[in-house]
Each structure stands twice: as C-alpha cells, then as structure tokens.
N, CA, C, O and CB atoms as a CASP TS submission, in Angstrom:
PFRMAT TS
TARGET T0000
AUTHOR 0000-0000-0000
METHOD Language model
MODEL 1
PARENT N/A
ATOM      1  N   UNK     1     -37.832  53.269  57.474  1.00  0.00           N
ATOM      2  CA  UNK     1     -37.641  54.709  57.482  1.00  0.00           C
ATOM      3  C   UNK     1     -39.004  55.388  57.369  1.00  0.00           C
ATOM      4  O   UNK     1     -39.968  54.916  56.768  1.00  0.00           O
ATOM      5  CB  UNK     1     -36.699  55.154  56.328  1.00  0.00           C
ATOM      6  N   UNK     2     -38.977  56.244  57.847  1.00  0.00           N
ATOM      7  CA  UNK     2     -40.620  56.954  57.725  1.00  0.00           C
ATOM      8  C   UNK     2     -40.490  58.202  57.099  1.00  0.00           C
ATOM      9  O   UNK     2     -39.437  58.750  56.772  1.00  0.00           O
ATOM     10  CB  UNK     2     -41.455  57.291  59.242  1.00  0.00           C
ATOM     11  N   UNK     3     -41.302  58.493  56.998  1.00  0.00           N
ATOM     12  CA  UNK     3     -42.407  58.161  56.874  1.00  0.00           C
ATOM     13  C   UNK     3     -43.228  57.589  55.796  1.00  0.00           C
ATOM     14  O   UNK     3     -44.452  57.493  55.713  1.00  0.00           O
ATOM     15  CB  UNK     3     -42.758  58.916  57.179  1.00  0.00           C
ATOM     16  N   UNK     4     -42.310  57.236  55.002  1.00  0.00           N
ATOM     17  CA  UNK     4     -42.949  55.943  54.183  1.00  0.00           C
ATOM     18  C   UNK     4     -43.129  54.797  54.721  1.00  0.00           C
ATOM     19  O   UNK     4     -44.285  54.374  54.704  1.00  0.00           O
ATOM     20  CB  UNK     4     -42.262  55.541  53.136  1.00  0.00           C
ATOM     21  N   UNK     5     -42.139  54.009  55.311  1.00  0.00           N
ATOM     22  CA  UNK     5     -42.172  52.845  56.404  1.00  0.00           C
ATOM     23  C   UNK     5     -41.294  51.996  54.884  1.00  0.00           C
ATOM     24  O   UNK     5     -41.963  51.235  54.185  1.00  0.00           O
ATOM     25  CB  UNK     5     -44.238  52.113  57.235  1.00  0.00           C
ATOM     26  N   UNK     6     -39.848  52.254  54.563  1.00  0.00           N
ATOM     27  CA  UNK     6     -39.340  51.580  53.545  1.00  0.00           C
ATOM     28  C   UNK     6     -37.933  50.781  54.576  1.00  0.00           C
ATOM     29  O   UNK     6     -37.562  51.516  55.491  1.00  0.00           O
ATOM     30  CB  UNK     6     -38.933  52.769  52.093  1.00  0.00           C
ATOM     31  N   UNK     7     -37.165  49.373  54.478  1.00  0.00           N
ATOM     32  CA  UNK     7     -36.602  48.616  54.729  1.00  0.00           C
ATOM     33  C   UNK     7     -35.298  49.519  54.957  1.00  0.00           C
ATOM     34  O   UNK     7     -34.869  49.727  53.822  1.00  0.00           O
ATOM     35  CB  UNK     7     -36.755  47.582  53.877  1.00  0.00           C
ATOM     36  N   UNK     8     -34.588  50.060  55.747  1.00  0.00           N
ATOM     37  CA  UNK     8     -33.316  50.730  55.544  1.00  0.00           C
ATOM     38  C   UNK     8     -32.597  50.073  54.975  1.00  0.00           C
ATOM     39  O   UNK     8     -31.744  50.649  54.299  1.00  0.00           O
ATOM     40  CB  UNK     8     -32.683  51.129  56.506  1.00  0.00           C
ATOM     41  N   UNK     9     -32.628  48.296  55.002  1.00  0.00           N
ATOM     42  CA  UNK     9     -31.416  47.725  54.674  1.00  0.00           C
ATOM     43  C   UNK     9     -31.726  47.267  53.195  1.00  0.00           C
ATOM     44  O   UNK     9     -30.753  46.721  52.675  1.00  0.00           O
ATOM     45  CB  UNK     9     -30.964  46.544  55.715  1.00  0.00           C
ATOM     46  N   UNK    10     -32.498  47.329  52.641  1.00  0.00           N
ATOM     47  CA  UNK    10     -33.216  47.181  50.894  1.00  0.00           C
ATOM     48  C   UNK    10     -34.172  48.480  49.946  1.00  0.00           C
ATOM     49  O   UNK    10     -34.082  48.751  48.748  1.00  0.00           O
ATOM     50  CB  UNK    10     -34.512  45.820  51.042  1.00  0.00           C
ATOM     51  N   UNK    11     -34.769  48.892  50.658  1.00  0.00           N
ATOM     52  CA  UNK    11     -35.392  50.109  50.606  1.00  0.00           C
ATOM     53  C   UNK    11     -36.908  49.555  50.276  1.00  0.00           C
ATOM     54  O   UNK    11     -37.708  50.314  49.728  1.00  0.00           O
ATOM     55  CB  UNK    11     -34.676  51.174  49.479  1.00  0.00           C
ATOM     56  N   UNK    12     -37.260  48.274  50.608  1.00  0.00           N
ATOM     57  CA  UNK    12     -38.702  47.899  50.103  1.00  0.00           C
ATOM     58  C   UNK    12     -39.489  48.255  50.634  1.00  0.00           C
ATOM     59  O   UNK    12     -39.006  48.935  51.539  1.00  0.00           O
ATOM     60  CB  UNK    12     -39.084  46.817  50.001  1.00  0.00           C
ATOM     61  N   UNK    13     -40.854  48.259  50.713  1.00  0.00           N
ATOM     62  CA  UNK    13     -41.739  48.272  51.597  1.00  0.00           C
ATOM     63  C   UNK    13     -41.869  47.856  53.001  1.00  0.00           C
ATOM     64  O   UNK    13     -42.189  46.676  53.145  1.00  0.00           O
ATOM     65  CB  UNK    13     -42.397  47.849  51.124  1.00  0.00           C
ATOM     66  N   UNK    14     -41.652  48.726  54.343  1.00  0.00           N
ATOM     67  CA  UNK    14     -41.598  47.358  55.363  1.00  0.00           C
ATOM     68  C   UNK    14     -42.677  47.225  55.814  1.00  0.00           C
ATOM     69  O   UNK    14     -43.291  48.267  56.040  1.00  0.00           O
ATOM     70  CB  UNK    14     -40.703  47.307  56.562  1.00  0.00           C
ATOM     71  N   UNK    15     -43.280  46.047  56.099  1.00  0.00           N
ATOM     72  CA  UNK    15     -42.384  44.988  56.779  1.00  0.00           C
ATOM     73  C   UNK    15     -42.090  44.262  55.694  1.00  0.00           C
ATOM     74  O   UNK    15     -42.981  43.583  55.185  1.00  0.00           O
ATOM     75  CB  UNK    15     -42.992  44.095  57.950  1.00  0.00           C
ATOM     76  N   UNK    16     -40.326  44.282  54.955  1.00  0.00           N
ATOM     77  CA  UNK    16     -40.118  43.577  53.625  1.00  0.00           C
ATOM     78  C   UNK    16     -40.026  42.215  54.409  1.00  0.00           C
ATOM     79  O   UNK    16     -40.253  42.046  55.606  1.00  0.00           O
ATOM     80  CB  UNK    16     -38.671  44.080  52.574  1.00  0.00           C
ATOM     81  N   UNK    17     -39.536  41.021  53.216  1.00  0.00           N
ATOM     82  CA  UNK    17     -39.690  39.425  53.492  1.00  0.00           C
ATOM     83  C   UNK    17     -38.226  39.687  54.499  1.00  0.00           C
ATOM     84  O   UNK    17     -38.454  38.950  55.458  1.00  0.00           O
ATOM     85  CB  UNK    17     -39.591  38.051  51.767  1.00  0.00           C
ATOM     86  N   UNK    18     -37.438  40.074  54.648  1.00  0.00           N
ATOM     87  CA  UNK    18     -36.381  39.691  55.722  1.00  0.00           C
ATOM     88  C   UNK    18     -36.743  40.068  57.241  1.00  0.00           C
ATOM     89  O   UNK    18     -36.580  39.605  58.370  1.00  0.00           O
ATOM     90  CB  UNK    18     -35.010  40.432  55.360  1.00  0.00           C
ATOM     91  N   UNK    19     -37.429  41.361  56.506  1.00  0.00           N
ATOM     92  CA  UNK    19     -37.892  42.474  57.861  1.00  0.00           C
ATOM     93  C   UNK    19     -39.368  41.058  59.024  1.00  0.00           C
ATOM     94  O   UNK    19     -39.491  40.869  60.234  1.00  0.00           O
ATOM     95  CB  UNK    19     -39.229  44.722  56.664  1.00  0.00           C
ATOM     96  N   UNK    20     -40.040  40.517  57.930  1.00  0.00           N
ATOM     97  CA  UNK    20     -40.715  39.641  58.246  1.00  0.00           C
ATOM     98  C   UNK    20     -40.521  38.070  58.711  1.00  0.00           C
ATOM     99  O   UNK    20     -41.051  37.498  59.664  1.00  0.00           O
ATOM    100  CB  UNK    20     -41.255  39.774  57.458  1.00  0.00           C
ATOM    101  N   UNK    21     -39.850  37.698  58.004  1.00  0.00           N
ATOM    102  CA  UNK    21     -38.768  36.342  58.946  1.00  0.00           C
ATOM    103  C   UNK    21     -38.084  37.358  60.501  1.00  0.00           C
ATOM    104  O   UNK    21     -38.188  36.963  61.662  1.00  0.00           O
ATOM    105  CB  UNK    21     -36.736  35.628  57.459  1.00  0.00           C
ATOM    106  N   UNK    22     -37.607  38.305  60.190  1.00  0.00           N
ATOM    107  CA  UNK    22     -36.795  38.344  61.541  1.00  0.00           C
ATOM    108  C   UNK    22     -38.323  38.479  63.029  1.00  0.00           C
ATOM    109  O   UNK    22     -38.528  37.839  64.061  1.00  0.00           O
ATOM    110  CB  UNK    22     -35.434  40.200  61.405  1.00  0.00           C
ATOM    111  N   UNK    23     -38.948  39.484  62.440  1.00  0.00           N
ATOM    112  CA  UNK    23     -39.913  39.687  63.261  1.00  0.00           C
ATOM    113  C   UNK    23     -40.959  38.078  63.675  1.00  0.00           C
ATOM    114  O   UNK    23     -41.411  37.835  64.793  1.00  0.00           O
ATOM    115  CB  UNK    23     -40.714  40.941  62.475  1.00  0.00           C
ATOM    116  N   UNK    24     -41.081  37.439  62.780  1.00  0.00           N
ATOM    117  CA  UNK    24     -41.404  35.607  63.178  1.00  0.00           C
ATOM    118  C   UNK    24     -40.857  34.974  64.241  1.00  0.00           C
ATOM    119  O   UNK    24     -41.392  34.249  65.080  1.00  0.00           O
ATOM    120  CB  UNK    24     -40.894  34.581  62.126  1.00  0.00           C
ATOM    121  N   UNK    25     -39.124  35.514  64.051  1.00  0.00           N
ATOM    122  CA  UNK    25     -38.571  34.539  65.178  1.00  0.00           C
ATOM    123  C   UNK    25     -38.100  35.449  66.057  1.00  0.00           C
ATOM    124  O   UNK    25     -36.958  35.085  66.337  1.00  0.00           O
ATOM    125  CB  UNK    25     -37.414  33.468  64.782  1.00  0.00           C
ATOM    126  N   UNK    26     -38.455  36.758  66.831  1.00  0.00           N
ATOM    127  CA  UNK    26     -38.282  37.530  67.681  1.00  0.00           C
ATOM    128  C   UNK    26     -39.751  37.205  68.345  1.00  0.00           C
ATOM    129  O   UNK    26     -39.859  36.856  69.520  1.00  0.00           O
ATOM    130  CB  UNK    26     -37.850  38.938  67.177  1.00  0.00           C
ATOM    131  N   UNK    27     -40.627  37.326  67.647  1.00  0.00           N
ATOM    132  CA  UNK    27     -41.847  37.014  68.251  1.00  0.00           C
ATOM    133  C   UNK    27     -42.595  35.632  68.446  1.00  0.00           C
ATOM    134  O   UNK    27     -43.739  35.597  68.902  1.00  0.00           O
ATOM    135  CB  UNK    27     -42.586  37.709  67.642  1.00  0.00           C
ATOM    136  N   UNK    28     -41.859  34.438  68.061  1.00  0.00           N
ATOM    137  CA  UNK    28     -42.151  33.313  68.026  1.00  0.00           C
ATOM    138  C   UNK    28     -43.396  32.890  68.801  1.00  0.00           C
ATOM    139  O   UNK    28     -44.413  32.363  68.352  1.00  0.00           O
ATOM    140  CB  UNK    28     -41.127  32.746  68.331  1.00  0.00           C
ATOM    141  N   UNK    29     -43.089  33.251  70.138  1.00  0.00           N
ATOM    142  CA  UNK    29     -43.397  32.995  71.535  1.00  0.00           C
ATOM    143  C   UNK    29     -44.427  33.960  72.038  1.00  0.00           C
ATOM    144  O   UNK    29     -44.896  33.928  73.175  1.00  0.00           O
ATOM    145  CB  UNK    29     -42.154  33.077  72.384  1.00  0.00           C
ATOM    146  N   UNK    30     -44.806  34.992  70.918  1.00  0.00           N
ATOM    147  CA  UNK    30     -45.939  36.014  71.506  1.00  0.00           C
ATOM    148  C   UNK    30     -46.374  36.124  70.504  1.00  0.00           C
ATOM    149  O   UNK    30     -46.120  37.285  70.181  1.00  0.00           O
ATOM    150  CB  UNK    30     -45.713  37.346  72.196  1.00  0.00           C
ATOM    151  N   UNK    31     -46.890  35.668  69.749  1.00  0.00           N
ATOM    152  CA  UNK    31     -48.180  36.149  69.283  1.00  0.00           C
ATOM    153  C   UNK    31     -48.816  37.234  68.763  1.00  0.00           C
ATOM    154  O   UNK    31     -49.047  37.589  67.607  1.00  0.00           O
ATOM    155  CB  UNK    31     -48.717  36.054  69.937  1.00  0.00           C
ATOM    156  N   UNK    32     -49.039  37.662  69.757  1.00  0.00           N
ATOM    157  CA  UNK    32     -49.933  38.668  70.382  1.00  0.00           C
ATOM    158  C   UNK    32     -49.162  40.182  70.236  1.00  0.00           C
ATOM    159  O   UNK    32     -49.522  41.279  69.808  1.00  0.00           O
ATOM    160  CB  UNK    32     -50.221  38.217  72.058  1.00  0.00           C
ATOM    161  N   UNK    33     -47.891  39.636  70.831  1.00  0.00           N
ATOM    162  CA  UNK    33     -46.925  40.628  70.745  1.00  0.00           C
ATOM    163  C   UNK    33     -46.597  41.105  69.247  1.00  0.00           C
ATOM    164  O   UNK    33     -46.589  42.253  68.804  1.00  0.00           O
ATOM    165  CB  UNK    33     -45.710  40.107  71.428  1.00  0.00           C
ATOM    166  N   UNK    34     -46.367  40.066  68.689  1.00  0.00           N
ATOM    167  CA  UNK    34     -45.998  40.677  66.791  1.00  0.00           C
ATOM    168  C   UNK    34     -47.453  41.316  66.861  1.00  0.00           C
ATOM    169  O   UNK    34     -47.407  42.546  66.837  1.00  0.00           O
ATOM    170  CB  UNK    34     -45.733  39.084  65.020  1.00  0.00           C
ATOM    171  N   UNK    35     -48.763  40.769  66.942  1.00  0.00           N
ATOM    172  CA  UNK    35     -49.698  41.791  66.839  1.00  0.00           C
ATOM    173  C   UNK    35     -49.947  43.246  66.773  1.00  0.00           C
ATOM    174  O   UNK    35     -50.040  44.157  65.951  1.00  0.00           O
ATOM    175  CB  UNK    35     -50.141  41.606  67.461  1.00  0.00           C
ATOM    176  N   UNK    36     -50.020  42.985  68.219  1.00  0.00           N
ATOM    177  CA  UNK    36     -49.161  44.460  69.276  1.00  0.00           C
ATOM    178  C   UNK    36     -48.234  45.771  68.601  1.00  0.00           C
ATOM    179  O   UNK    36     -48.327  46.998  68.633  1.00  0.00           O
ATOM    180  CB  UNK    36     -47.787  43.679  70.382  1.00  0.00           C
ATOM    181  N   UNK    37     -47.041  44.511  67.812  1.00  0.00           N
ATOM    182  CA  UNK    37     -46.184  45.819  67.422  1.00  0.00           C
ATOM    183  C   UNK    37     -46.645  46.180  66.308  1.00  0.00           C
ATOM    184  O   UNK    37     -46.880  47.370  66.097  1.00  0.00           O
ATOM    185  CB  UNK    37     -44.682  45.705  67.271  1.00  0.00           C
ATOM    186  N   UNK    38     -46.856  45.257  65.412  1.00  0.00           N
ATOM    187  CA  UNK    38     -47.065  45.934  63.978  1.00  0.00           C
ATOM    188  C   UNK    38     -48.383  46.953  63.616  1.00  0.00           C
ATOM    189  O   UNK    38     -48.594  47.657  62.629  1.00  0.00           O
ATOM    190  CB  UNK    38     -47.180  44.709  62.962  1.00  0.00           C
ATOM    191  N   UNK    39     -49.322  46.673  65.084  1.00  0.00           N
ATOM    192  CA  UNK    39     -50.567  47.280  64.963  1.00  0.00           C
ATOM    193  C   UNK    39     -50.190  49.006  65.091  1.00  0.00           C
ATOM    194  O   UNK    39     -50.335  49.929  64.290  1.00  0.00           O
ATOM    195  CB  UNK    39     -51.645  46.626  66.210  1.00  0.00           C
ATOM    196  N   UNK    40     -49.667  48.947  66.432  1.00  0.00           N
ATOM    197  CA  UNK    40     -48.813  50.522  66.494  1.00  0.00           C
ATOM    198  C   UNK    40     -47.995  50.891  65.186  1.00  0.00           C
ATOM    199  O   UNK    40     -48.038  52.082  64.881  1.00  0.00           O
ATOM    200  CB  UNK    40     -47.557  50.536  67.803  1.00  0.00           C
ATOM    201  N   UNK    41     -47.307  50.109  64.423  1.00  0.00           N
ATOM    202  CA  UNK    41     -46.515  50.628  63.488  1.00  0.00           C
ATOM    203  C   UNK    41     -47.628  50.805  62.805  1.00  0.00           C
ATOM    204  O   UNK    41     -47.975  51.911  63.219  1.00  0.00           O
ATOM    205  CB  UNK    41     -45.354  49.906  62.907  1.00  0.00           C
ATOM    206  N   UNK    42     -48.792  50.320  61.691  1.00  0.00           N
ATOM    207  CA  UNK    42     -49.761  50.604  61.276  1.00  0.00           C
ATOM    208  C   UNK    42     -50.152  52.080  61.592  1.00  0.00           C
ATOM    209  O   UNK    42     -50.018  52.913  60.697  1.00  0.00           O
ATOM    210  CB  UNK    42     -50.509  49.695  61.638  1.00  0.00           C
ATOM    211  N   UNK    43     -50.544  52.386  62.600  1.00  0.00           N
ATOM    212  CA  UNK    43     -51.414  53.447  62.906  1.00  0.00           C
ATOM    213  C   UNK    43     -50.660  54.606  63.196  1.00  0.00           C
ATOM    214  O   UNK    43     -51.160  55.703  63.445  1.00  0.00           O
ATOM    215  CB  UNK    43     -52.288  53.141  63.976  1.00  0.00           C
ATOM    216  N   UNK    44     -49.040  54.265  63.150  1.00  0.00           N
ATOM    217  CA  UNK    44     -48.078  55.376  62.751  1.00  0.00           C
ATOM    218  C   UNK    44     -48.152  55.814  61.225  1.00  0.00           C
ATOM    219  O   UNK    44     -48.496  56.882  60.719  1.00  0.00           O
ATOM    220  CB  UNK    44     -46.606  54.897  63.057  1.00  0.00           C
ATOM    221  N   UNK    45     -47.758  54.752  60.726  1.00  0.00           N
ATOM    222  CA  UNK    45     -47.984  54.761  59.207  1.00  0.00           C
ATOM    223  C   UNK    45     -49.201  55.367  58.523  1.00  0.00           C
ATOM    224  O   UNK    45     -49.030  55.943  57.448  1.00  0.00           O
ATOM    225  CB  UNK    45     -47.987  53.451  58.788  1.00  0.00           C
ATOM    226  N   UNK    46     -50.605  55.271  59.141  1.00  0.00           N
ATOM    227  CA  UNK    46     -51.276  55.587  58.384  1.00  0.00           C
ATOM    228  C   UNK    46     -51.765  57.169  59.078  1.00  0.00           C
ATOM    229  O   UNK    46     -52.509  57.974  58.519  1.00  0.00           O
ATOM    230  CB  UNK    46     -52.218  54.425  58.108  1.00  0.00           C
ATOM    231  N   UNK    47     -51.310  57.285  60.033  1.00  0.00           N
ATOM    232  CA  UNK    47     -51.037  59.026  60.472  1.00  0.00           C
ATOM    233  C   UNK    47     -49.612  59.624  59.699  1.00  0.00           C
ATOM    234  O   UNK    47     -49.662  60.806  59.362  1.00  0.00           O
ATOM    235  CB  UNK    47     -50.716  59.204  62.491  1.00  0.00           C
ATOM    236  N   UNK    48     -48.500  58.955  59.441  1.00  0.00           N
ATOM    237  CA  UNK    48     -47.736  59.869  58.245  1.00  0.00           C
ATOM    238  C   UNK    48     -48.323  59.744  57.042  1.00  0.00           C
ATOM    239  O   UNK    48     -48.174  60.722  56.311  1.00  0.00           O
ATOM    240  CB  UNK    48     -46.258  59.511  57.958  1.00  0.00           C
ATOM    241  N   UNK    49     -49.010  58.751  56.564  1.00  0.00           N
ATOM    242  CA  UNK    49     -49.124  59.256  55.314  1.00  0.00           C
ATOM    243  C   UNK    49     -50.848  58.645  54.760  1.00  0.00           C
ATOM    244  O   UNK    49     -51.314  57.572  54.376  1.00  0.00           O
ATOM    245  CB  UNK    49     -47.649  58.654  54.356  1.00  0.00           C
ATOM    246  N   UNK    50     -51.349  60.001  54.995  1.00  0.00           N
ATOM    247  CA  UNK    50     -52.994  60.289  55.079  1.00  0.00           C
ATOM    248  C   UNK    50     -53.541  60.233  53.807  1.00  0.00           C
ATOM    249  O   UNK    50     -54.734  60.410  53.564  1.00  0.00           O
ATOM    250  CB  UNK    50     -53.421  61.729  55.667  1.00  0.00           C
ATOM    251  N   UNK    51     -52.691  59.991  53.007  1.00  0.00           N
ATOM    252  CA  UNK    51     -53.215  59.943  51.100  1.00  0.00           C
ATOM    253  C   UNK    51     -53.203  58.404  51.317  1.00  0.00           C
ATOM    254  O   UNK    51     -54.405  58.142  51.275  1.00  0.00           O
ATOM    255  CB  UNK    51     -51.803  60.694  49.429  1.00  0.00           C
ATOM    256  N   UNK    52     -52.741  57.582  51.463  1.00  0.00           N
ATOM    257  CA  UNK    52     -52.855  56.309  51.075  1.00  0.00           C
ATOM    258  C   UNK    52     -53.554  55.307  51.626  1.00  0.00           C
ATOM    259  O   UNK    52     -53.038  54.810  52.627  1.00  0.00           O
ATOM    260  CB  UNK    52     -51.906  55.932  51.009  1.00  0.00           C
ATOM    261  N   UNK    53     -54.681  54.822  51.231  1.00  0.00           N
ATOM    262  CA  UNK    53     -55.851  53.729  51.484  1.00  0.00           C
ATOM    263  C   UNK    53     -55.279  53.078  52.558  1.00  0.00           C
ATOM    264  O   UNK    53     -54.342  52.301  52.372  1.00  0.00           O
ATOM    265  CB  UNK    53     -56.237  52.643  50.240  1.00  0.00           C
ATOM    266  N   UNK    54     -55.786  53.328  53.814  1.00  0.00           N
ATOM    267  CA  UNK    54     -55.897  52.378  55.133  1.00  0.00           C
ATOM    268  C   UNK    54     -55.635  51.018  55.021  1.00  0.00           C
ATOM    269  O   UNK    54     -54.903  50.258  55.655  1.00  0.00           O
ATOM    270  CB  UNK    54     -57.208  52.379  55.709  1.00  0.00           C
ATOM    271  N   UNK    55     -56.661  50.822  53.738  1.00  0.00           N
ATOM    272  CA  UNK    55     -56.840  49.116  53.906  1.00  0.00           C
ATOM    273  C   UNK    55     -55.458  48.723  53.073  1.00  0.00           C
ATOM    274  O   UNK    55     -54.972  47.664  53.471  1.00  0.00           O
ATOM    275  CB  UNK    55     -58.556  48.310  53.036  1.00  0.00           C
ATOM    276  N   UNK    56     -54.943  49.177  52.314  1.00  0.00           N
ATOM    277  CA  UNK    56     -53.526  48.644  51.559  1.00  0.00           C
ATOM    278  C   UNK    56     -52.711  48.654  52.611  1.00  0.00           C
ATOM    279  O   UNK    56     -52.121  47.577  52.692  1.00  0.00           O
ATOM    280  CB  UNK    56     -52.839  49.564  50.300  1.00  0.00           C
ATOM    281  N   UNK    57     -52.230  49.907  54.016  1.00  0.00           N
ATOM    282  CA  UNK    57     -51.238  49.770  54.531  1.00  0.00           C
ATOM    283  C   UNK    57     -52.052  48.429  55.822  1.00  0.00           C
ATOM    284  O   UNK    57     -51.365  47.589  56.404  1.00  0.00           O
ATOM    285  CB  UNK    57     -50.535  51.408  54.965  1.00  0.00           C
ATOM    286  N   UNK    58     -53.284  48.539  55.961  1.00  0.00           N
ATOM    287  CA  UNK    58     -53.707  47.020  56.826  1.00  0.00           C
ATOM    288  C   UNK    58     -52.823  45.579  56.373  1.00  0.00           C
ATOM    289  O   UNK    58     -52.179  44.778  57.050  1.00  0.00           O
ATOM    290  CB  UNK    58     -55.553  46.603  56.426  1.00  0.00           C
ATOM    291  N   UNK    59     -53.104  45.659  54.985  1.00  0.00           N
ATOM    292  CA  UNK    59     -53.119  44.831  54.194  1.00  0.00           C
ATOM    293  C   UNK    59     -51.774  44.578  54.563  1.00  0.00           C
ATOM    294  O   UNK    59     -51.402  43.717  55.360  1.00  0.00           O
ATOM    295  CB  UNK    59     -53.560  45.114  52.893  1.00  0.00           C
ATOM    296  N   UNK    60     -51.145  45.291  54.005  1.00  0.00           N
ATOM    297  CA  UNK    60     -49.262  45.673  53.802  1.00  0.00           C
ATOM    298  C   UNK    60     -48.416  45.146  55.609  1.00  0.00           C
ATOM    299  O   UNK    60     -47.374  44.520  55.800  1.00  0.00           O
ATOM    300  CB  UNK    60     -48.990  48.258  53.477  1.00  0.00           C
ATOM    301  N   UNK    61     -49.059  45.525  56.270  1.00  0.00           N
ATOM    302  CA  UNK    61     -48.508  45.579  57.586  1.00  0.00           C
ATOM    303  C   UNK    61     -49.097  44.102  58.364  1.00  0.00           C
ATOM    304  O   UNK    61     -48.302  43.423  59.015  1.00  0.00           O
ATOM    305  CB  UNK    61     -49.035  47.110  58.369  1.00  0.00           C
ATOM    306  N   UNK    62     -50.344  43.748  58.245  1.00  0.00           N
ATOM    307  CA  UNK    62     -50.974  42.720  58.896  1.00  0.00           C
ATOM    308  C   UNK    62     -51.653  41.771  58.078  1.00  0.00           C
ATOM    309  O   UNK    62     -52.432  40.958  58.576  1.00  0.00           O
ATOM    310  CB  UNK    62     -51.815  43.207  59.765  1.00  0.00           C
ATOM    311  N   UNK    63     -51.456  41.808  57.084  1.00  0.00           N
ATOM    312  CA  UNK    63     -51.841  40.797  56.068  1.00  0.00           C
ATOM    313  C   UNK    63     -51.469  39.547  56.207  1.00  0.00           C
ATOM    314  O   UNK    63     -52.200  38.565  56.340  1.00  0.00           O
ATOM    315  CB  UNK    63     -51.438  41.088  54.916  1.00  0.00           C
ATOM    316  N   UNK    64     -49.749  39.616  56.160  1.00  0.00           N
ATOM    317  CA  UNK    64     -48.942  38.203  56.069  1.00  0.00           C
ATOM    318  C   UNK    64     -48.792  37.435  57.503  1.00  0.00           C
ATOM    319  O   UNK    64     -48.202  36.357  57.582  1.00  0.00           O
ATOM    320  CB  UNK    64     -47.344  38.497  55.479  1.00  0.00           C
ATOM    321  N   UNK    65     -49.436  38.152  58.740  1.00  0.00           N
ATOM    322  CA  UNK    65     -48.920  37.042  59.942  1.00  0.00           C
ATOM    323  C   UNK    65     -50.240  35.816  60.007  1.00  0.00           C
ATOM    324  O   UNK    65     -51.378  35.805  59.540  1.00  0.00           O
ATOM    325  CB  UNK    65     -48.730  38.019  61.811  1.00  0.00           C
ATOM    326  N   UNK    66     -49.613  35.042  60.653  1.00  0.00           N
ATOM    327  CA  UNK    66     -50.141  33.543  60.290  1.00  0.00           C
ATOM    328  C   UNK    66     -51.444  33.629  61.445  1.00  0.00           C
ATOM    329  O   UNK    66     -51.281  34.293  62.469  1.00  0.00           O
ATOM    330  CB  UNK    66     -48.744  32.013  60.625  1.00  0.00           C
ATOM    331  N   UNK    67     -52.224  33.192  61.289  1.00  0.00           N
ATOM    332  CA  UNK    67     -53.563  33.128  62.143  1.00  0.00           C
ATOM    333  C   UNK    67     -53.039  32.751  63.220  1.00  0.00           C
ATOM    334  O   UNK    67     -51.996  32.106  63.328  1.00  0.00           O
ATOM    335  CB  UNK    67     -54.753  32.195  61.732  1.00  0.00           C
ATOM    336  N   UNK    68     -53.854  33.199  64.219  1.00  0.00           N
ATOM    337  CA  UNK    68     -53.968  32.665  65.650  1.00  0.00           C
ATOM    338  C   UNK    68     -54.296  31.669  66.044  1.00  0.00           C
ATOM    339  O   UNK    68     -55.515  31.554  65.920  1.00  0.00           O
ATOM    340  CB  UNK    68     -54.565  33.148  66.286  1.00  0.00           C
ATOM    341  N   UNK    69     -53.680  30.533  66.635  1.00  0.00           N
ATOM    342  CA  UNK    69     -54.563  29.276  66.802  1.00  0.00           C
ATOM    343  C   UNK    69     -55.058  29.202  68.050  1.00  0.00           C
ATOM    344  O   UNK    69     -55.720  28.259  68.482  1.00  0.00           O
ATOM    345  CB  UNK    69     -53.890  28.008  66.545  1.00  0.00           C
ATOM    346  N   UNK    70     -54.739  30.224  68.673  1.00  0.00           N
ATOM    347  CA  UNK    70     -55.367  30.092  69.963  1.00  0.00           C
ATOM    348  C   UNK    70     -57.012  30.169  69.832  1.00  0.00           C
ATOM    349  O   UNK    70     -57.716  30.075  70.837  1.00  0.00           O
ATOM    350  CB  UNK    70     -54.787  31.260  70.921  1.00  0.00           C
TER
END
C-alpha cells in the first residue's frame, strides 16, 4: 500500500518475507527482472516518502536479493 509501501495482506514492511519468497519464484528465471522491478518500486517509494533515509528504503527494498552470479 503506499505510500508507505506496507504488505496489504500483513501490514509489514514490503517487500515482507512472503511478499519476498513469492517475488523469488515469479522471478526465478530473470534476474534482472526482480532487479528491474523492485528498483522502480524503490524510487517510487523514496519519491512518496522524502523524510526517510534513501539508504534504509535501498536497504529495505534491495538488500535481501541474492547476488548475481552472472
């Protein structure tokens, strides 16, 4: 939900741990693509809400995906 960016179905922070397994195995196969999306959601997020440290919602949004092995 925004413009906080909270889980509709828990109310946590998203991307919460379910919100994050689902997005793993939607994006299995791209990479690049989970990149892609969460980067745009990021830079939504940190245009709604201009009080809160960049690097926490970096952190928050792109922290947990697994390195690239490419």
């Amino acid at each position: 939900m925004r413009p906080l960016f909270l889980c509709r179905a828990c109310g946590a922070n998203w991307p919460c741990s379910p919100a994050r397994l689902a997005l793993l195995v939607i994006y299995r196969d791209n990479p690049a693509g989970l990149r892609n999306c969460l980067t745009d959601r990021l830079t939504i997020a940190i245009s709604d809400q201009p009080r809160m440290d960049p690097v926490v919602l970096t952190t928050r949004f792109l922290g947990w995906i697994p390195p690239d092995d490419s």
